[in-house]
N, CA, C and O atoms as a Tripos MOL2 file, in Angstrom:
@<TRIPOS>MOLECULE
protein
  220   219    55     0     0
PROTEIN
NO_CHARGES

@<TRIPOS>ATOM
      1 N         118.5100  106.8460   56.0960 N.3       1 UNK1
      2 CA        118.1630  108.2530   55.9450 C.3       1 UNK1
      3 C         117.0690  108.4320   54.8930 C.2       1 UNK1
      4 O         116.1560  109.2280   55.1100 O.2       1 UNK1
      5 N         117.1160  107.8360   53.9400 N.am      2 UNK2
      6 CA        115.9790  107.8640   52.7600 C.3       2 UNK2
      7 C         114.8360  107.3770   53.2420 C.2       2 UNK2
      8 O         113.8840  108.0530   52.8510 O.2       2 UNK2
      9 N         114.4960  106.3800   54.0090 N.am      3 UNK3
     10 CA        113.4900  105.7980   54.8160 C.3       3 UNK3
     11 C         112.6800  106.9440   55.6570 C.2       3 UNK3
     12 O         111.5110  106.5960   55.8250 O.2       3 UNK3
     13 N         113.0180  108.3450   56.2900 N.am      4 UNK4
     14 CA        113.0210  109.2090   56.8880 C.3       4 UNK4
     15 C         112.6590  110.4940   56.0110 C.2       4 UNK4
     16 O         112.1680  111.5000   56.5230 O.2       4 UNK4
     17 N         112.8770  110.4050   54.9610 N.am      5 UNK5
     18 CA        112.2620  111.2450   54.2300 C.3       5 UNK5
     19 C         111.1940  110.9560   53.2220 C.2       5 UNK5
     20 O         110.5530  111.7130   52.4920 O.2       5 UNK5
     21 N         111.1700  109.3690   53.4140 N.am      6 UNK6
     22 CA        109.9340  108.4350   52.9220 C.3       6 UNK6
     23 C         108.4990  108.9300   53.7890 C.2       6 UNK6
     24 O         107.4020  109.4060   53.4960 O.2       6 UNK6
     25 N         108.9310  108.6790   54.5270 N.am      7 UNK7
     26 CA        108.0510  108.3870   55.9450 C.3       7 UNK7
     27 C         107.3060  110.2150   56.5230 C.2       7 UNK7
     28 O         106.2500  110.4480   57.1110 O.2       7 UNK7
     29 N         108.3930  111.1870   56.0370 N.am      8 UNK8
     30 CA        108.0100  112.7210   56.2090 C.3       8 UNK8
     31 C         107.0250  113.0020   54.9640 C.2       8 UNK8
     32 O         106.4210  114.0680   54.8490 O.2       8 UNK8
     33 N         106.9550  112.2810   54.3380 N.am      9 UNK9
     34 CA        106.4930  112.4790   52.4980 C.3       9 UNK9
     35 C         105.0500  111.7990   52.6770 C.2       9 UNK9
     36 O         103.9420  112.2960   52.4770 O.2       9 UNK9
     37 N         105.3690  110.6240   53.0770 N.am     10 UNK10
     38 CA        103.9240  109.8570   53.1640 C.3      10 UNK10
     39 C         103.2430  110.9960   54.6540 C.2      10 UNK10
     40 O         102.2880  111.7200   54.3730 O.2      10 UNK10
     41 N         103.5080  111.0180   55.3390 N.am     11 UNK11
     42 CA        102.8120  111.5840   56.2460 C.3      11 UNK11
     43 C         102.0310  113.1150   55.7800 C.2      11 UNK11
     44 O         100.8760  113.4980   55.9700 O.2      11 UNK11
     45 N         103.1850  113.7680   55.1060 N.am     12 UNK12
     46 CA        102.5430  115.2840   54.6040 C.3      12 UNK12
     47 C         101.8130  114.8840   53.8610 C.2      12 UNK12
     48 O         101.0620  115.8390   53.6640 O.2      12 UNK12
     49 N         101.3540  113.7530   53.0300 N.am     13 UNK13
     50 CA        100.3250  113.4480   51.7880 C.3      13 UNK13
     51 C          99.2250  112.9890   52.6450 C.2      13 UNK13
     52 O          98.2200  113.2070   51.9680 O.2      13 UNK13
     53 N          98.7820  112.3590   54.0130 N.am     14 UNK14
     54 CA         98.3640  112.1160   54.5340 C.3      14 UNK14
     55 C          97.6820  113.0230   55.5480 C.2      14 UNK14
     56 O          96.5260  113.0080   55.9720 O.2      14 UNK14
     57 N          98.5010  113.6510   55.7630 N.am     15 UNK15
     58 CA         97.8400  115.2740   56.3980 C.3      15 UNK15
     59 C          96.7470  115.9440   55.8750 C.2      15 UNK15
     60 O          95.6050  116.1550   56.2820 O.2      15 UNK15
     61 N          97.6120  116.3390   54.4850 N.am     16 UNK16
     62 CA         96.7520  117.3640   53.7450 C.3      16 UNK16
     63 C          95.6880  116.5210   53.0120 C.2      16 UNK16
     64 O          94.9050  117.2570   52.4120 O.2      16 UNK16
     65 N          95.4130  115.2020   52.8720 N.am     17 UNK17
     66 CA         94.2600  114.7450   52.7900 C.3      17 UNK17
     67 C          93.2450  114.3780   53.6890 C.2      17 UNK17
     68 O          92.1370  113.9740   53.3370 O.2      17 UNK17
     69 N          93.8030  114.5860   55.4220 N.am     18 UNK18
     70 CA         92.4930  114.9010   56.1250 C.3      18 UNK18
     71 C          92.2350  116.3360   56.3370 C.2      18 UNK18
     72 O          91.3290  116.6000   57.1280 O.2      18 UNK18
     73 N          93.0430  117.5910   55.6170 N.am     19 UNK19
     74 CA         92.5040  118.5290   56.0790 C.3      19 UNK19
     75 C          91.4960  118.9780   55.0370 C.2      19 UNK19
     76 O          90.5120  119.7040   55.1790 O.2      19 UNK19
     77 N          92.2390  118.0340   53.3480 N.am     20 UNK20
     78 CA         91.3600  118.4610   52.6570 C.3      20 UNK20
     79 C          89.2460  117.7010   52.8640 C.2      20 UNK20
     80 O          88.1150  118.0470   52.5210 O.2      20 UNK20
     81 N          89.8850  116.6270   53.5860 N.am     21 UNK21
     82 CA         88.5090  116.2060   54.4610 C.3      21 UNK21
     83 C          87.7950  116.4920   54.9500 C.2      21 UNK21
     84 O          86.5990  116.2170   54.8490 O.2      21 UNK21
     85 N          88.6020  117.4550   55.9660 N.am     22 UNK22
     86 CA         87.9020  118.3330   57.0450 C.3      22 UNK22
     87 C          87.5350  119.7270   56.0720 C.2      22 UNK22
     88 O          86.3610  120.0710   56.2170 O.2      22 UNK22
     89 N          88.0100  120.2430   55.4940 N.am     23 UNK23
     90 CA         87.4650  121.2810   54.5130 C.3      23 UNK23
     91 C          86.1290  121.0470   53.8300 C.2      23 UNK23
     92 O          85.0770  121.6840   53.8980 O.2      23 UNK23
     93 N          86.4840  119.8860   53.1100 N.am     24 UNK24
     94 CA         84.8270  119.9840   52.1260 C.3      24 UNK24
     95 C          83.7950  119.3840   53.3480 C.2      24 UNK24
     96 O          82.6610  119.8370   53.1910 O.2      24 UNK24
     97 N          83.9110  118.4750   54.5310 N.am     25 UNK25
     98 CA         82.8850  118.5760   55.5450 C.3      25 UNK25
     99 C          82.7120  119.8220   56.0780 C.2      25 UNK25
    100 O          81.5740  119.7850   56.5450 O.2      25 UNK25
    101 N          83.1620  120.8730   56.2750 N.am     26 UNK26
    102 CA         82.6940  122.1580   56.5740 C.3      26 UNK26
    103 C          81.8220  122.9080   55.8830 C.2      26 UNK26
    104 O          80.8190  123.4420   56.3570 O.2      26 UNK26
    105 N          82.3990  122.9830   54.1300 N.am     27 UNK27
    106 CA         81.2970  123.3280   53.4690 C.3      27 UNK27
    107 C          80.6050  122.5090   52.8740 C.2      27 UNK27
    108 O          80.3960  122.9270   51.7350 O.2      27 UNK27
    109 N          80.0700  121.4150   53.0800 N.am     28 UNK28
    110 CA         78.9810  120.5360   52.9940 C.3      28 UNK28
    111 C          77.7750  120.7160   53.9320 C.2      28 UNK28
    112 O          76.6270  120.4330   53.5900 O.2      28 UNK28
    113 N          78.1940  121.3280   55.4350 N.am     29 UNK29
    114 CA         77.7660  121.7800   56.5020 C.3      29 UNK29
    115 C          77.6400  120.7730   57.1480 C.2      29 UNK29
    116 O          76.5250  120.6490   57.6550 O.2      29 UNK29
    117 N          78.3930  119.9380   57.3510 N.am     30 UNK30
    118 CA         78.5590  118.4820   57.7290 C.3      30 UNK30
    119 C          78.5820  118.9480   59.9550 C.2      30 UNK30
    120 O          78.4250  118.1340   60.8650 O.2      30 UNK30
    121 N          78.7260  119.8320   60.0250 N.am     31 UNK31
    122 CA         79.3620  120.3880   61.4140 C.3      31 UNK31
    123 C          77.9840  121.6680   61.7980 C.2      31 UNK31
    124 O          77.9620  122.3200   62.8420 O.2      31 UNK31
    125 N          76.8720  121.7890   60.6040 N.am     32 UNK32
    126 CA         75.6770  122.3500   61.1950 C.3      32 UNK32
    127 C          75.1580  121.9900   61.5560 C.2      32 UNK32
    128 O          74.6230  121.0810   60.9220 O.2      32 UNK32
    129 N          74.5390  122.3160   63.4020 N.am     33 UNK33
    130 CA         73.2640  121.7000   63.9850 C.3      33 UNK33
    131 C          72.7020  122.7670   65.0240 C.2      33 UNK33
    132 O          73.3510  123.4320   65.8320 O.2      33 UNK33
    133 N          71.4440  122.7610   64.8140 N.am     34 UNK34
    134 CA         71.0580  123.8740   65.7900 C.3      34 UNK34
    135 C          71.1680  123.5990   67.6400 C.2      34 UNK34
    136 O          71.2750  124.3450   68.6130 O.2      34 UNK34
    137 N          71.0930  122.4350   67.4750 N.am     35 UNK35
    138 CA         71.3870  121.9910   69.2340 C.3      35 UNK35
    139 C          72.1090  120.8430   68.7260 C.2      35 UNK35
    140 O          71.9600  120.3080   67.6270 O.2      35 UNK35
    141 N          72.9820  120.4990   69.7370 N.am     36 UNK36
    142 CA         73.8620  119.3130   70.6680 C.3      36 UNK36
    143 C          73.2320  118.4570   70.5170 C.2      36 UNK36
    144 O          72.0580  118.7750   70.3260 O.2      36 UNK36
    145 N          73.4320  117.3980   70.5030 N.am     37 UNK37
    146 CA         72.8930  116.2820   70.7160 C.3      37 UNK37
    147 C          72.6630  116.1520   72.6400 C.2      37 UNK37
    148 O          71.5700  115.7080   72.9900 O.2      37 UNK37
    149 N          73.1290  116.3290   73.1600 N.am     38 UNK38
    150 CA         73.0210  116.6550   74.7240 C.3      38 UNK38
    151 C          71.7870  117.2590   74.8980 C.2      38 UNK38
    152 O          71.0310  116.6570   75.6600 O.2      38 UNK38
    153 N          71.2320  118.6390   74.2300 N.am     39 UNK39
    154 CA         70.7710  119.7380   74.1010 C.3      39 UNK39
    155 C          69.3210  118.9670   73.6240 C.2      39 UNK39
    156 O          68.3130  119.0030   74.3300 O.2      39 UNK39
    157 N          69.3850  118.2700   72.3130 N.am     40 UNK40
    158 CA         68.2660  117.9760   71.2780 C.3      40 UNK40
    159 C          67.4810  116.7470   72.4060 C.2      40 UNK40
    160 O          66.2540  116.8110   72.4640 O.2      40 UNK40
    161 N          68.1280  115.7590   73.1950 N.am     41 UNK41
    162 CA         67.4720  114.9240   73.7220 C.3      41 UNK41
    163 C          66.6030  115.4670   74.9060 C.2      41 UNK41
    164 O          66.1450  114.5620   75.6030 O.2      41 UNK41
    165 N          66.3480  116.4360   75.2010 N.am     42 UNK42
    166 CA         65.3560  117.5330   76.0000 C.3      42 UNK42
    167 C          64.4310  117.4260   75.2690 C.2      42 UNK42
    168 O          63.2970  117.2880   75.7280 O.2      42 UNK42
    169 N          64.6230  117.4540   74.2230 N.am     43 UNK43
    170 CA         63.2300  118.2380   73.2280 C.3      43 UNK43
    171 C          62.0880  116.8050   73.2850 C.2      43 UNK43
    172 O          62.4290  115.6230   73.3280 O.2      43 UNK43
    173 N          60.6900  117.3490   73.2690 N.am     44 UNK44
    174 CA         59.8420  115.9140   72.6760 C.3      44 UNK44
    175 C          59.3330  115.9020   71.4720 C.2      44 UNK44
    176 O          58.9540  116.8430   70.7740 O.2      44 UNK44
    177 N          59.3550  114.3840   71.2020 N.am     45 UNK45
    178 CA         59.2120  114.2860   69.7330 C.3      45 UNK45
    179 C          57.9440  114.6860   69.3720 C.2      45 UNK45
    180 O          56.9590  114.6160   70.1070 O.2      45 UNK45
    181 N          57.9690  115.2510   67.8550 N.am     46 UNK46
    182 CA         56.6330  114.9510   67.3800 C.3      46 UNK46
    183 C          55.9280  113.8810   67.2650 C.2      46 UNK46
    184 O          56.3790  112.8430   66.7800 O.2      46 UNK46
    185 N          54.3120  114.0670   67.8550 N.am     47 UNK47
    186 CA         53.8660  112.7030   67.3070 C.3      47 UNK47
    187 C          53.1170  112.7420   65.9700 C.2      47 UNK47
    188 O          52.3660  113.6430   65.5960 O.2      47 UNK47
    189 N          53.5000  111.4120   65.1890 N.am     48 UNK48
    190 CA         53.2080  111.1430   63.8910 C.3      48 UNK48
    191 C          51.7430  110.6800   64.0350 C.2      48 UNK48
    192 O          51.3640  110.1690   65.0890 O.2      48 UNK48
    193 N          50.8310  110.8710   62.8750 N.am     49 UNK49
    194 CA         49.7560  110.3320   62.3450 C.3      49 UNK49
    195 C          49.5880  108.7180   62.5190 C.2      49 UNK49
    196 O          48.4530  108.2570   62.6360 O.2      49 UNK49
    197 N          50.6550  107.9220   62.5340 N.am     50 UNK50
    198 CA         50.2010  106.9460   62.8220 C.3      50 UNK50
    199 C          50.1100  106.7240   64.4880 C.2      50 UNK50
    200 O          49.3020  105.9910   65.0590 O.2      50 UNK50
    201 N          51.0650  107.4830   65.0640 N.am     51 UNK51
    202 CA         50.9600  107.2550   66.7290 C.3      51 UNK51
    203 C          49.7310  107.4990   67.0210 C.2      51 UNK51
    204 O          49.0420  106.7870   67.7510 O.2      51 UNK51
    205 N          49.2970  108.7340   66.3550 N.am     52 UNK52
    206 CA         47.7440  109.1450   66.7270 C.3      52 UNK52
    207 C          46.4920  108.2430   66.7230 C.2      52 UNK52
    208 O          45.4290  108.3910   67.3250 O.2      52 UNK52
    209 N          46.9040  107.2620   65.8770 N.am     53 UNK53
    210 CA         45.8440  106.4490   65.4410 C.3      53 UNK53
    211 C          45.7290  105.2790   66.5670 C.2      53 UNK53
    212 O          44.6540  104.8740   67.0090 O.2      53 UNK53
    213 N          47.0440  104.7890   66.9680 N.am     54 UNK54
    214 CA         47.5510  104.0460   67.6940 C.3      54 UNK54
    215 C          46.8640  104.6180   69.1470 C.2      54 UNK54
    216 O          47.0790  103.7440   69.9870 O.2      54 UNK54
    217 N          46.4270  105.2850   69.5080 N.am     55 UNK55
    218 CA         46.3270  106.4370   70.7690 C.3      55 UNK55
    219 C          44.4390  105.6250   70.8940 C.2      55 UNK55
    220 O          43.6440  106.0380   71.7380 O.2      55 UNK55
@<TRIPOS>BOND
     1     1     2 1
     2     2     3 1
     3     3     4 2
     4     3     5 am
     5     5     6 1
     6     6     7 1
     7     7     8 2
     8     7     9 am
     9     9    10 1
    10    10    11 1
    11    11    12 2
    12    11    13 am
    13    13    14 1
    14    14    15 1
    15    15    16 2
    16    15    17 am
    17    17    18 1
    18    18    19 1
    19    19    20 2
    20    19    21 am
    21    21    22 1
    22    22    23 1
    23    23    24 2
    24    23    25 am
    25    25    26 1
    26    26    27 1
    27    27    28 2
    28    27    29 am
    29    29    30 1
    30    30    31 1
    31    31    32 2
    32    31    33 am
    33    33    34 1
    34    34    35 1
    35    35    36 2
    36    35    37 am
    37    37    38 1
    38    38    39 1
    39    39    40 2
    40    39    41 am
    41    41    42 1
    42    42    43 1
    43    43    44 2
    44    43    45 am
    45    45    46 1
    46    46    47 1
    47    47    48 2
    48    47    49 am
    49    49    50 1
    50    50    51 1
    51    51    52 2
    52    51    53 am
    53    53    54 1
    54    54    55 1
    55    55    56 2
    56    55    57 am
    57    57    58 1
    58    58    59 1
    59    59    60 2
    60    59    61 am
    61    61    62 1
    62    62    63 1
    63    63    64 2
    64    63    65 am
    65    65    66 1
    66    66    67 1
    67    67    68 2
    68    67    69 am
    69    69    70 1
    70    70    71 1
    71    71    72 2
    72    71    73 am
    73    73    74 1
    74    74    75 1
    75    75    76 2
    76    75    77 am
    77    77    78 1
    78    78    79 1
    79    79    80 2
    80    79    81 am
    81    81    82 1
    82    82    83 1
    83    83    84 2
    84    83    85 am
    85    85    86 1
    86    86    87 1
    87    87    88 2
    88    87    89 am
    89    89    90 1
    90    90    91 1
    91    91    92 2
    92    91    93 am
    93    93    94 1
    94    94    95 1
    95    95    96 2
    96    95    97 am
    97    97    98 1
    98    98    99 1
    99    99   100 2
   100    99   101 am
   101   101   102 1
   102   102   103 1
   103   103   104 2
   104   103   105 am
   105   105   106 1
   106   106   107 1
   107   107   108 2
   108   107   109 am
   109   109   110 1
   110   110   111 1
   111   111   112 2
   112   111   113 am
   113   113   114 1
   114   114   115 1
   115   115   116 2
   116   115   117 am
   117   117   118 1
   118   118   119 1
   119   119   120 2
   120   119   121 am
   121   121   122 1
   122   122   123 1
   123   123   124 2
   124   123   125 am
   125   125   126 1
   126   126   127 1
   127   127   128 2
   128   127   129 am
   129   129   130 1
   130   130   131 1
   131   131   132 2
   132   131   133 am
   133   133   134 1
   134   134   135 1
   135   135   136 2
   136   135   137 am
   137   137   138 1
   138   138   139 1
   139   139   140 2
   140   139   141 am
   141   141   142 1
   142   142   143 1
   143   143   144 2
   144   143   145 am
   145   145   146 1
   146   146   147 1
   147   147   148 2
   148   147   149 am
   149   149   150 1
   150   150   151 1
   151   151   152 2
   152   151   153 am
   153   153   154 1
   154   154   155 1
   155   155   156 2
   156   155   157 am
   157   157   158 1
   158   158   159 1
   159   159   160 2
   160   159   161 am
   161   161   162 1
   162   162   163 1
   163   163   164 2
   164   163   165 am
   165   165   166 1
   166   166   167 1
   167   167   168 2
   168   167   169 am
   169   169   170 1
   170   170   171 1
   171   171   172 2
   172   171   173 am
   173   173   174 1
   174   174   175 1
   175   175   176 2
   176   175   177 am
   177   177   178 1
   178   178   179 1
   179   179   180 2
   180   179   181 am
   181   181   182 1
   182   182   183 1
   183   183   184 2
   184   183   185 am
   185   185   186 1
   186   186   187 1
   187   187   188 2
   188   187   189 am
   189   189   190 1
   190   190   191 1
   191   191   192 2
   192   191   193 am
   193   193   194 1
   194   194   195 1
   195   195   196 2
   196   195   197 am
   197   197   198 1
   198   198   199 1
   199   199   200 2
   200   199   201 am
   201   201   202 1
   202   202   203 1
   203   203   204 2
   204   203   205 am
   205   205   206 1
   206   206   207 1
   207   207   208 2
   208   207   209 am
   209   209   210 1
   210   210   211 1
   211   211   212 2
   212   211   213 am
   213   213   214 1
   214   214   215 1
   215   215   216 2
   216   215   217 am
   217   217   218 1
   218   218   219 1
   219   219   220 2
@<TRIPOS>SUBSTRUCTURE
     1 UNK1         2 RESIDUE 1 A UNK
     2 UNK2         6 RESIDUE 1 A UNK
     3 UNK3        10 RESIDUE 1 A UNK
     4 UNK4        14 RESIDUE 1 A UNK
     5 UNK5        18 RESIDUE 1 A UNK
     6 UNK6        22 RESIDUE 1 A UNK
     7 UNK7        26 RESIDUE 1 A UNK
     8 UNK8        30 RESIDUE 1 A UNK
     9 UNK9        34 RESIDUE 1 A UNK
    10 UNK10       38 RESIDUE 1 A UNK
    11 UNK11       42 RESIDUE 1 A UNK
    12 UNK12       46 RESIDUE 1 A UNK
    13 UNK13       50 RESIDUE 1 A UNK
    14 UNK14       54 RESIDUE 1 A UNK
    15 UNK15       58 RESIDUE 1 A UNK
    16 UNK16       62 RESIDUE 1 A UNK
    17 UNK17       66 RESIDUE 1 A UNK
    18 UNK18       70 RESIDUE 1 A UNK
    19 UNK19       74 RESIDUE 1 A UNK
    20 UNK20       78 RESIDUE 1 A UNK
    21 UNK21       82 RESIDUE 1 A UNK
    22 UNK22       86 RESIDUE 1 A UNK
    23 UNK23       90 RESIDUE 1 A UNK
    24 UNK24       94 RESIDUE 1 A UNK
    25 UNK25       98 RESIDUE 1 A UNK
    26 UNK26      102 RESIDUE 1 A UNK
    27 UNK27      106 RESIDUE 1 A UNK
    28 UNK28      110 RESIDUE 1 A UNK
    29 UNK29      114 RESIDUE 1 A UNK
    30 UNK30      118 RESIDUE 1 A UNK
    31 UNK31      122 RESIDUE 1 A UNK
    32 UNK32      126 RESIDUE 1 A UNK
    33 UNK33      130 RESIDUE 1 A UNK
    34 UNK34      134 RESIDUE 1 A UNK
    35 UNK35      138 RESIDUE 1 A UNK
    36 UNK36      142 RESIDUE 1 A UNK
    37 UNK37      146 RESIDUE 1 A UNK
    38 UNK38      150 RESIDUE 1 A UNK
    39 UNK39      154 RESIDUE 1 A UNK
    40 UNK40      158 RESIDUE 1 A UNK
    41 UNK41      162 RESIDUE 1 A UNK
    42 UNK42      166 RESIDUE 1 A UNK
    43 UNK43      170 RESIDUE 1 A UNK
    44 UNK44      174 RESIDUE 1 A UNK
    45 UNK45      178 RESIDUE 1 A UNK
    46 UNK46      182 RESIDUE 1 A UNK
    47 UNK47      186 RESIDUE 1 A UNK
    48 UNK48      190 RESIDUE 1 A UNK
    49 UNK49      194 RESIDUE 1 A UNK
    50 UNK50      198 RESIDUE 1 A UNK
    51 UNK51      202 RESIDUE 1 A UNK
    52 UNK52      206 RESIDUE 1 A UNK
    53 UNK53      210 RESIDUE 1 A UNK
    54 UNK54      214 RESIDUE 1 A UNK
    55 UNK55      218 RESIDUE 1 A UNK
């Protein structure tokens, strides 16, 4: 029975340290992007100064 309330203890300490995870990645803005990655691979790249040269 003590094993069982070991195991409920470690888990709630384990919880609330990925939510406190998921919290400061939110306000870090870890989860801001203006497009998808789905979305962004549409777009064309800029070309750089050296491509130009290369051209």
């Amino acid at each position: 029975m003590s094993a069982l309330f070991i195991l409920i203890i470690v888990s709630l300490i384990v919880a609330v340290g990925f939510l406190s995870a998921f919290i400061w990645s939110v306000k870090n803005g870890q989860f801001d992007g203006n497009h998808s990655p789905s979305i962004r691979m549409l777009f064309d790249d800029k070309i750089s100064e050296s491509k130009k040269d290369k051209l």
